[in-house]
N, C-alpha and C positions, 0 to 999 in steps of 0.2 A: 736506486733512485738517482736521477741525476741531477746535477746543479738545476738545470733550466726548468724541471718538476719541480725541486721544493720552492726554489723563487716562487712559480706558479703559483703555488698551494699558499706559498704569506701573501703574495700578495691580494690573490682569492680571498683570502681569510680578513687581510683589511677591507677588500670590499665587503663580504660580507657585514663583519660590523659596521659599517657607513649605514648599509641599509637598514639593517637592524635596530641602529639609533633614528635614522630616519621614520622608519614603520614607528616607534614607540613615540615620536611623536606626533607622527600622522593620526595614532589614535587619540591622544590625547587632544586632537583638535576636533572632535567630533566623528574621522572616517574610518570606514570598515566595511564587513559584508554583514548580511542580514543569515542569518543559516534555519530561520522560521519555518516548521514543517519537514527538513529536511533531516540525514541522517549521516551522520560520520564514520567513515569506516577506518578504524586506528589499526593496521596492519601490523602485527607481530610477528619478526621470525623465525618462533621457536616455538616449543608444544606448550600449552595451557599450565603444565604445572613449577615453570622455573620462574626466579628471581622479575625476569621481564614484564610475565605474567602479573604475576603481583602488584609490581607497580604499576603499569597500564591498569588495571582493574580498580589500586585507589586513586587513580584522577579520574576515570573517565566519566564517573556520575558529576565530581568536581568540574569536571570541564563542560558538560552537561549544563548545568549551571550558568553557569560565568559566559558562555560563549551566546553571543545576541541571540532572541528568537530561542535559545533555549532547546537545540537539535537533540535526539539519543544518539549516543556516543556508542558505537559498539564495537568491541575490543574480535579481532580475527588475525586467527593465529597462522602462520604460514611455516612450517619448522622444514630443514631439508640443508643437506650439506654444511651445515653448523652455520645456518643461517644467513648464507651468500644467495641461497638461492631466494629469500625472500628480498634481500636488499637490490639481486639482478633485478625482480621484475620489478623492483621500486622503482628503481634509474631506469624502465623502459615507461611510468607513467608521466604525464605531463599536468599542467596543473589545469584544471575545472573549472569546479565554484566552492573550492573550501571544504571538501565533502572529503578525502584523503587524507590520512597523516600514517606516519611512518616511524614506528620506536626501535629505533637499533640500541647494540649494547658493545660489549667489550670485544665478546665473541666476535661483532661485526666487524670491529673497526682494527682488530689483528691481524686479519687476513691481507686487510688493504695496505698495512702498515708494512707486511713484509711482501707484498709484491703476489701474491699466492695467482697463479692462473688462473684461477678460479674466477677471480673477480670482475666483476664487469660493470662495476658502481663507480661513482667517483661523488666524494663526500662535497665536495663543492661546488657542485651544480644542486645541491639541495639547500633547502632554507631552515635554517636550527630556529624552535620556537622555543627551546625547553631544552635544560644539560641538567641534569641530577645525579649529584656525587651522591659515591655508595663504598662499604666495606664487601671485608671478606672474612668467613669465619672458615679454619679446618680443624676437622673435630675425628675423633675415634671413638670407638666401643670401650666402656670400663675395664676389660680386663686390661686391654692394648694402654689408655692412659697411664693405667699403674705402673709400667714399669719405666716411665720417665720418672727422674730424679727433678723434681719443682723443674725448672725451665734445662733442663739439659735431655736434650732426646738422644742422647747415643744409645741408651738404652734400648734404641728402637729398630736400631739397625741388624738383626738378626730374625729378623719378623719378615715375611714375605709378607705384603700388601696387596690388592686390587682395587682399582679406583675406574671408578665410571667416568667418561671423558667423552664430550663431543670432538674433541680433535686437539692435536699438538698444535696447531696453527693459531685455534681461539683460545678464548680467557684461561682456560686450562692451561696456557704455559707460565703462567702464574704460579699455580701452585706444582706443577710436575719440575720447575728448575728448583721452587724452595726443596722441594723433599728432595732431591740429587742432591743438594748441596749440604743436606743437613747427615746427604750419607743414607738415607733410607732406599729400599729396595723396593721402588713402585710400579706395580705394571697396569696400563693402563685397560682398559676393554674400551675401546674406539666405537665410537659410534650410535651416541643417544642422542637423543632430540634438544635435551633440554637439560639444565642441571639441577630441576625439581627432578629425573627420571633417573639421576646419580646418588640423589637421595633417598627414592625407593627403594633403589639398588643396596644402600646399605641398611636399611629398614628389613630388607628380605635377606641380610646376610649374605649378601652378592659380592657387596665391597664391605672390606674390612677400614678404610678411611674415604672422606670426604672434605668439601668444599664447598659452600652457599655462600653466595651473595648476600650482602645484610639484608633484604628484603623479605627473601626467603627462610633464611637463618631464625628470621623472626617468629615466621609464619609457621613455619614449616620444623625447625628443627628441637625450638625451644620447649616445645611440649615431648622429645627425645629425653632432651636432658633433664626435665622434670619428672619423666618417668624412672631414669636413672640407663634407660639404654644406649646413651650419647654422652659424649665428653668434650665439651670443647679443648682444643691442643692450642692456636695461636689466632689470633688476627693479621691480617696484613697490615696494619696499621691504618695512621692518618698523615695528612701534610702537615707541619705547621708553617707560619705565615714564610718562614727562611727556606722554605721546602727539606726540612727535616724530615725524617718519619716517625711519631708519635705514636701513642695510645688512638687507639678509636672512640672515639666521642660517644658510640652507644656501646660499647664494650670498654669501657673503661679501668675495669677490673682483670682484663684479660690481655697476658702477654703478647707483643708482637712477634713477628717475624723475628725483626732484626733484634729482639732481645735473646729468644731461643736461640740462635743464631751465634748470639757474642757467648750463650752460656753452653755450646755445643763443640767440643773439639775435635778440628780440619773443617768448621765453617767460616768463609770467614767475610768480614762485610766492609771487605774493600778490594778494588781489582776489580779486574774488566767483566768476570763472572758476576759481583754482587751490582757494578752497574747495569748489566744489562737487565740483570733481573729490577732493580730499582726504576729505570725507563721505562720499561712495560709496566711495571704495578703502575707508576705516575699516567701512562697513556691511558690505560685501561681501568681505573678504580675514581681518580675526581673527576670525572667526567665521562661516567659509565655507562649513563643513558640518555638516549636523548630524541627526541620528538621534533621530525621535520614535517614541511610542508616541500611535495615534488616541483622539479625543474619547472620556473616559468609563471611562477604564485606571484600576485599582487601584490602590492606594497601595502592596498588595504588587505587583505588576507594574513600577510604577514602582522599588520597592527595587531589585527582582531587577535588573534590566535596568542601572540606574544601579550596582550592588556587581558586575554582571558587566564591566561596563566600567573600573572601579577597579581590579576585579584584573589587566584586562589591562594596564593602566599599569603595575602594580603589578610584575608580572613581571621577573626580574632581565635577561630579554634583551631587554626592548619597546624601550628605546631601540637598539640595536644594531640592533635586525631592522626598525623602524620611519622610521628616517633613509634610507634608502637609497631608503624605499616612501615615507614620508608628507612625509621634510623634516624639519628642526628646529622646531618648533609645539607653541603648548600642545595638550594635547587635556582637555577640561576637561568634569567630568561636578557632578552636585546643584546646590546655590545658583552656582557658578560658570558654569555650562552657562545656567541659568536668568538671570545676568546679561548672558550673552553672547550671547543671543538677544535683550533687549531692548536692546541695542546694533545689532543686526543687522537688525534691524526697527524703526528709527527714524533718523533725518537730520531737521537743521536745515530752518526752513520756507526760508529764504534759500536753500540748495541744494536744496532740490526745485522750488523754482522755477525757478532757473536751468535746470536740466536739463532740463524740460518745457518752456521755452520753446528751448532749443537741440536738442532732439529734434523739434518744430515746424519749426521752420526748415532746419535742416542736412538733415532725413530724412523731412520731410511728416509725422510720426507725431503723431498729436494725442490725449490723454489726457482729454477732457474726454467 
């Protein structure tokens, strides 16, 4: 990426937030759209049973709600090329009457981070109404947890792995740089829709470890480990306010990363390897998902949208009905949504290097 892009991208980014405060107050003065009668189509780029899914699914009755006139929200899934190809035809729609929105994720926003050919999106011709931070859980089968020593995985490194992966390029290099660095032997099978379909995959004895997003984690894996055929292994953690990496605020009994990490010998959590890997988790985990409106939306559209999602925070039971579904996580709407998106779409030049040179190497994948 070059000087005259990233300038681009902040400065895009403070406009962005200009408008964004602007819209939040435009609602607040009475203006918006009416969406009475009509019907919302919330496009998803991945298959129906991942982490994204999930989420789309508990706001959309929520936004149902809350958005004037009271539209159905109907959540349509679009999965293909680890999700470039639903964001390509995002950046070809233009804006309407409010009837459009668009939830990308980590997956989406990797691609664009490292420059992937692929892509043909650009996150700042879009309007953020909605940024909701999320974790990461990686978990194994009972027998495979045993033979870690409490937080020391070396014990792990003599175990041939398979792990279901939409691609080196998205949220997968997440956890495929932790397991190299922790020394384990992961290979991956390239090429699922979704990482609800990475889950199957270990549910049918396909993969011997996995990875969900806290969404899904929730949904989907914790009746694993209440049956006893799932093991949680670590969190990715959380930020704390210094940008430290913490415990996870909905796992909070379960080691991070970088503890397994300090308790694992030849890992280690400093150096350009543990940066890069630290960039990416920051790009792609506090601000993992996020709900636009396409190129060209009103500044009342943009109100509407951004004060229908305020009120759904706003609600005296969102936290109660939300934690169980989303997790403990900001969900952060106007100037904040708008900051968190220029966090989410930016990484150190030193960590994009690294990663495209160890994407090169490790997986043949060449970005140039």
């Amino acid at each position: 990426m070059t000087l005259t892009n990233t300038t681009r991208r902040v400065a895009m980014g403070l406009a962005a937030a200009a408008t964004a405060a602007f819209a939040t107050n435009a609602s607040a003065d009475g203006h918006g759209i009416d969406l009475s009668g009509k019907t919302v189509e919330w496009v998803i780029p991945f298959s129906e049973t991942g982490g994204s899914a999930k989420w789309a699914n508990f706001y959309a009755p929520l936004l149902s709600e809350a958005l004037p006139g009271s539209p159905t929200v109907v959540v349509k899934f679009m999965p293909g090329a680890g999700s470039t190809k639903g964001a390509n035809w995002f950046q070809e729609q233009s804006y309407d009457d409010g009837t459009l929105i668009f939830g990308s994720s980590g997956s989406t926003q990797f691609p664009y981070l490292l420059g992937d050919p692929r892509v043909r999106y650009e996150y700042n011709d879009w309007n953020v109404v909605l940024a909701s931070g999320t974790g990461g859980v990686a978990y194994l089968p009972p027998d495979l947890a045993g033979m870690m020593s409490g937080t020391d995985a070396s014990g792990l490194r003599d175990t041939d792995f398979i792990y279901g992966s939409q691609g080196a390029t998205r949220l997968d290099l997440v956890p495929l740089l932790a397991w190299e660095m922790l020394g384990l032997n992961v290979e991956p099978v390239f090429g699922i829709k979704g990482r609800g379909d990475g889950r199957l995959m270990f549910e049918r004895g396909e993969a011997n470890i996995d990875y969900q997003t806290s969404s899904s984690y929730l949904k989907g894996v914790t009746p694993l480990v209440e049956a006893g055929t799932a093991v949680p292994m670590m969190s990715w953690g959380a930020l704390d306010a210094d940008g430290n990496i913490v415990r996870d605020p909905t796992f909070p009994d379960m080691p991070t990363f970088k503890e397994i990490c300090e308790a694992t010998d030849g890992c280690e959590t400093s150096g350009e390897q543990w940066e890069a890997w630290k960039a990416f988790f920051v790009a792609g985990f506090p601000a993992q998902k996020m709900v636009f409106l396409p190129a060209g939306a009103s500044e009342d559209a943009i109100a509407t949208y951004s004060k229908a999602f305020e009120d759904i925070k706003a609600r005296p039971d969102f936290a109660e009905i939300s934690t169980g579904r989303l997790g403990v996580y900001p969900q952060m709407t106007g100037t904040e949504a708008s900051a968190a998106l220029g966090s989410a779409t930016q990484v150190p030049g030193a960590a994009k290097s690294f990663v495209i040179g160890w994407l090169k190497d490790r997986y043949g994948v060449s970005l140039n």
